[in-house]
N, C-alpha and C positions, 0 to 999 in steps of 0.2 A: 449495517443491515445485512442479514443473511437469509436465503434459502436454499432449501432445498427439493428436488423432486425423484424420482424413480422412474426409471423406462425397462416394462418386463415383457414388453410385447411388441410385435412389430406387426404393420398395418400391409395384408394382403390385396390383390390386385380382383379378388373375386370377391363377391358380393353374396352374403347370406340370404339363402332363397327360404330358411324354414320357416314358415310363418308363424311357428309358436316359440322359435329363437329368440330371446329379449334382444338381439342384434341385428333384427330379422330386414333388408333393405341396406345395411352398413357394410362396410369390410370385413371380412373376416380376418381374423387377427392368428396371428404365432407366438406362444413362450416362445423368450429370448433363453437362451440355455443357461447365462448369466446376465443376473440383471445390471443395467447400466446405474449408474449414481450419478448426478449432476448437481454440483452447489456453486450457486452466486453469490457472489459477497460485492458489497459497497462501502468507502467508509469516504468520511468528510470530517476535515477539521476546520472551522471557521480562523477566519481571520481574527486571532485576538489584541488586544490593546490592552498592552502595560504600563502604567504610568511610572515615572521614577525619575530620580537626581541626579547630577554628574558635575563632575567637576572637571574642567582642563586647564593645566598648568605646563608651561615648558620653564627648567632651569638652563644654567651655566655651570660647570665643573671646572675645574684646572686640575691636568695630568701631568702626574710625577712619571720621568722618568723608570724608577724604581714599581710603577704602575696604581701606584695609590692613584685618588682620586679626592679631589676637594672641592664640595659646593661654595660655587662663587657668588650667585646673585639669582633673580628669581625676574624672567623676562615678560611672562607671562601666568596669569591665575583669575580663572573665575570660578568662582564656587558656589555649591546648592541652585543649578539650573532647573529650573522643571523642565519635563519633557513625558515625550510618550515614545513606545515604542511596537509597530504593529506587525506582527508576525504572518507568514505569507498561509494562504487557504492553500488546501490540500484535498486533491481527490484521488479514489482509488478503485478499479474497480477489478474481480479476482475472479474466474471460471476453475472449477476442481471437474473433472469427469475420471470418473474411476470404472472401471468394468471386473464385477467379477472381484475377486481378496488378490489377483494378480496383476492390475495394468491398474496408473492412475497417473491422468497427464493432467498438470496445473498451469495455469497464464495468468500474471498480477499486470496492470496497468497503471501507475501513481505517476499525479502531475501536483507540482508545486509551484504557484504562482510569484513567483522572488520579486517581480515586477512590483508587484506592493507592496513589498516588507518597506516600511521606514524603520528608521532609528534617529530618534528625535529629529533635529533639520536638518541631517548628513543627506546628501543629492545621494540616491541611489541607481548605479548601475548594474545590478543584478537581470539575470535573464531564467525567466522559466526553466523548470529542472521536470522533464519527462524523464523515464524507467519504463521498462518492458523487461519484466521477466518470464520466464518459460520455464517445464521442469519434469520431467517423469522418469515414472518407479515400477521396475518389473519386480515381483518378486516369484520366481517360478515354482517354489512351491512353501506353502503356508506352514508345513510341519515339519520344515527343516530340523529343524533342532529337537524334537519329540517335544513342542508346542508350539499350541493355534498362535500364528502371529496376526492381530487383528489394526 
């Protein structure tokens, strides 16, 4: 999910007295000299569940000297298990504010819930995975190059 809004005005302390002002009784307001940009973003991934097969087997070898290797015998094998496997939810949530085609600071927030990931009947000791990222961009002038960088 995403939005976005605009901020091209800022709300003054004095109050509009003109009675045929469609503001007439509110604040009176200021263009901002550049307008501000603010976008939110959210994202979600559900927990999904895979189903599928597996097999575990352990063998024996015998080591040659010379480094070869020679299957010996077969200790353990089970094959074509069912099983599931459920991947961990994820949320995320992201602020972009840009002023102006010169300043634009971004913040991303993602958590990943590892505490439920199974992998068929393996005990899992997984611990939540939080991220915080942060990030800004001046660019001091847009026509550096003899082009609009937008």
């Amino acid at each position: 999910m995403q939005s976005s809004f605009t901020i091209d005005s800022k709300k003054l302390s004095e109050i509009d007295t003109v009675k045929t002002s469609r503001n007439y009784g509110k604040h009176k307001r200021r263009d901002l000299k550049e307008d501000i940009y603010v976008t939110l973003g959210y994202t979600y991934s559900m927990n999904n569940k895979l189903r599928g097969y597996y097999s575990d087997f352990a063998n024996t070898f015998l080591y040659f000297n010379s480094g070869a290797e020679s299957f010996r015998d077969t200790i353990f094998y089970n094959a074509d298990k069912k099983g599931s496997i459920t991947l961990p939810t994820m949320h995320g949530l992201g602020i972009s504010i840009r002023k102006g085609s010169k300043w634009n600071i971004v913040a991303d927030y993602e958590m990943q819930l590892w505490s439920g990931f199974k992998y068929f009947n393996d005990v899992n000791y997984l611990q939540d995975m939080k991220r915080i990222s942060v990030g800004a961009e001046f660019v001091p002038n847009k026509f550096a190059n003899g082009k609009e960088i937008i």
